[in-house]
N, C-alpha and C positions, 0 to 999 in steps of 0.2 A: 648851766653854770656860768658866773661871771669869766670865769680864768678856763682859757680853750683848754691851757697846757693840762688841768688838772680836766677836764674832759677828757682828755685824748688820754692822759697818764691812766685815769683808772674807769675806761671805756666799757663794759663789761666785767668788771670788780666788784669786789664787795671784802674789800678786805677788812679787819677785824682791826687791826696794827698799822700803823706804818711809822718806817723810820727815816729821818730825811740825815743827808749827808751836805755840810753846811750849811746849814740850818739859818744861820745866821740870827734876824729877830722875831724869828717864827711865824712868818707873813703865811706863808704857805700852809704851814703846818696848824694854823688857825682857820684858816681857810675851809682845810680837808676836815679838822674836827664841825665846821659848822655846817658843813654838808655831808657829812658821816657822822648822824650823831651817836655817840657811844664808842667812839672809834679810839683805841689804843695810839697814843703819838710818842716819837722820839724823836732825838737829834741828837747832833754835834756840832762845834765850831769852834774856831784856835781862838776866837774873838771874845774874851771873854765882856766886856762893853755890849756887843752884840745881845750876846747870852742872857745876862740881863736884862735886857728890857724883850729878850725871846720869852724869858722867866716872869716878868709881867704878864704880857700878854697872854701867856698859857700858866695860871698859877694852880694849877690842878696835874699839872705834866712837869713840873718842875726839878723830881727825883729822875727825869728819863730825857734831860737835856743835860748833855756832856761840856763842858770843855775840855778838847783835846782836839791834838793833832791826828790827822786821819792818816799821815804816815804811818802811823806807831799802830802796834797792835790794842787793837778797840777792847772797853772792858766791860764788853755787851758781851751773854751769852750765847751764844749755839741755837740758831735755829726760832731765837725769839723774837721776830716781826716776820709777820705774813708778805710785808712787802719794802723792802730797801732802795732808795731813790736818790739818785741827786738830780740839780738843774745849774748847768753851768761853772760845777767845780772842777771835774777829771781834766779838763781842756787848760788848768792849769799845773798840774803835775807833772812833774820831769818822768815819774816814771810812776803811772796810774795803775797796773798789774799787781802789786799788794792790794791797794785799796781796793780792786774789783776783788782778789781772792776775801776778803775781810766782807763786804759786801753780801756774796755769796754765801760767805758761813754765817753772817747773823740770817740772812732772807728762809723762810718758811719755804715760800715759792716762786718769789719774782724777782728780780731785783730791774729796777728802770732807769735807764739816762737820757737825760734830758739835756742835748749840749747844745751849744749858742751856735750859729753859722756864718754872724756876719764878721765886717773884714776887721779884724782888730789885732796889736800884734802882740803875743804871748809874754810870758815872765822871759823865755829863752830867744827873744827875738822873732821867734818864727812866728808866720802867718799863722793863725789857728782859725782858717776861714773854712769851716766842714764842708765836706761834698759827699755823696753817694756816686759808686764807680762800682759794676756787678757785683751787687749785691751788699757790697762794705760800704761803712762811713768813715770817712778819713777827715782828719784835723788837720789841712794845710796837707804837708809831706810827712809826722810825725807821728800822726795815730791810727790806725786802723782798730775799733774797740773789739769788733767780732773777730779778727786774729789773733786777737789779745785775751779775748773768751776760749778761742780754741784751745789755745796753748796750755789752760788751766785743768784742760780733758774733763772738765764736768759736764753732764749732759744735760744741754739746753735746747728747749727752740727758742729762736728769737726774731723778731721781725721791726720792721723800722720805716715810723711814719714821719711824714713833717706837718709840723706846727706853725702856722701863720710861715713867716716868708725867712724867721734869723733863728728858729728851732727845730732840732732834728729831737725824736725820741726811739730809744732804744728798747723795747721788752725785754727781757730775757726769764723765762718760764723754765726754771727748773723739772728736770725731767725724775718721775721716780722711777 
């Protein structure tokens, strides 16, 4: 594949679905339909400009690209995409724990993050430079995702690779 991140994101996949979480202009999610062909896409993003030319780009996915705020509760069903992902949005969230629960309940089986590492500074001032520290990935001093998975008591494995040298990627495989 040209893009490592969508190597490594669906390493062993075969998903049927997937639904991207800011989505933006559907760079990605054109991407993954062009190397999965037949493959189910969705999105969201507060952007509605974005959106638009997301809506060109994929005009066959067009009913299954949102505008909306990923704060708010999403008005995607239950369990309808195989695989839920973002790449470098939760690392902006004051408080990303709704949007990983929302995550969770639309994912079939996966849900993936994919967040940035290098040094840059946050909406909140803070560093949001990731690190890996036993076992957890942490954003600066303010994230920890996999204690933030814990907390939701749903049952995942999850494991966590890095991506060239400023992407960390998260799995999280729901357990049945």
């Amino acid at each position: 594949m040209e893009h490592k991140i969508l190597d490594i994101m669906f390493y062993e996949e075969n998903p049927e679905s997937v639904f991207e979480i800011g989505c933006g202009e559907g760079g990605l999610l054109k991407d993954i339909k062009h190397y999965y062909k037949g493959i189910k896409v969705g999105g969201m993003d507060v952007s509605q400009l974005k959106l638009a030319t997301a809506r060109q780009n994929l005009p066959e996915d067009t009913e299954n690209l949102l505008n909306w705020d990923i704060n708010d509760t999403w008005p995607v069903p239950d369990k309808s995409y195989d695989v839920v992902f973002s790449v470098g949005v939760l690392m902006y969230m004051f408080d990303p724990l709704p949007i990983l629960r929302e995550m969770l309940r639309v994912a079939k089986t996966k849900i993936i993050l994919a967040e940035y590492h290098h040094h840059e500074i946050g909406p909140f001032g803070a560093m949001t430079r990731a690190y890996i520290n036993e076992d957890k990935i942490h954003m600066g001093i303010i994230r920890d995702y996999v204690g933030l998975l814990k907390l939701l008591k749903i049952p995942l494995s999850v494991s966590i690779q890095d991506c060239d040298n400023d992407k960390t990627i998260i799995k999280c495989t729901l357990q049945k």
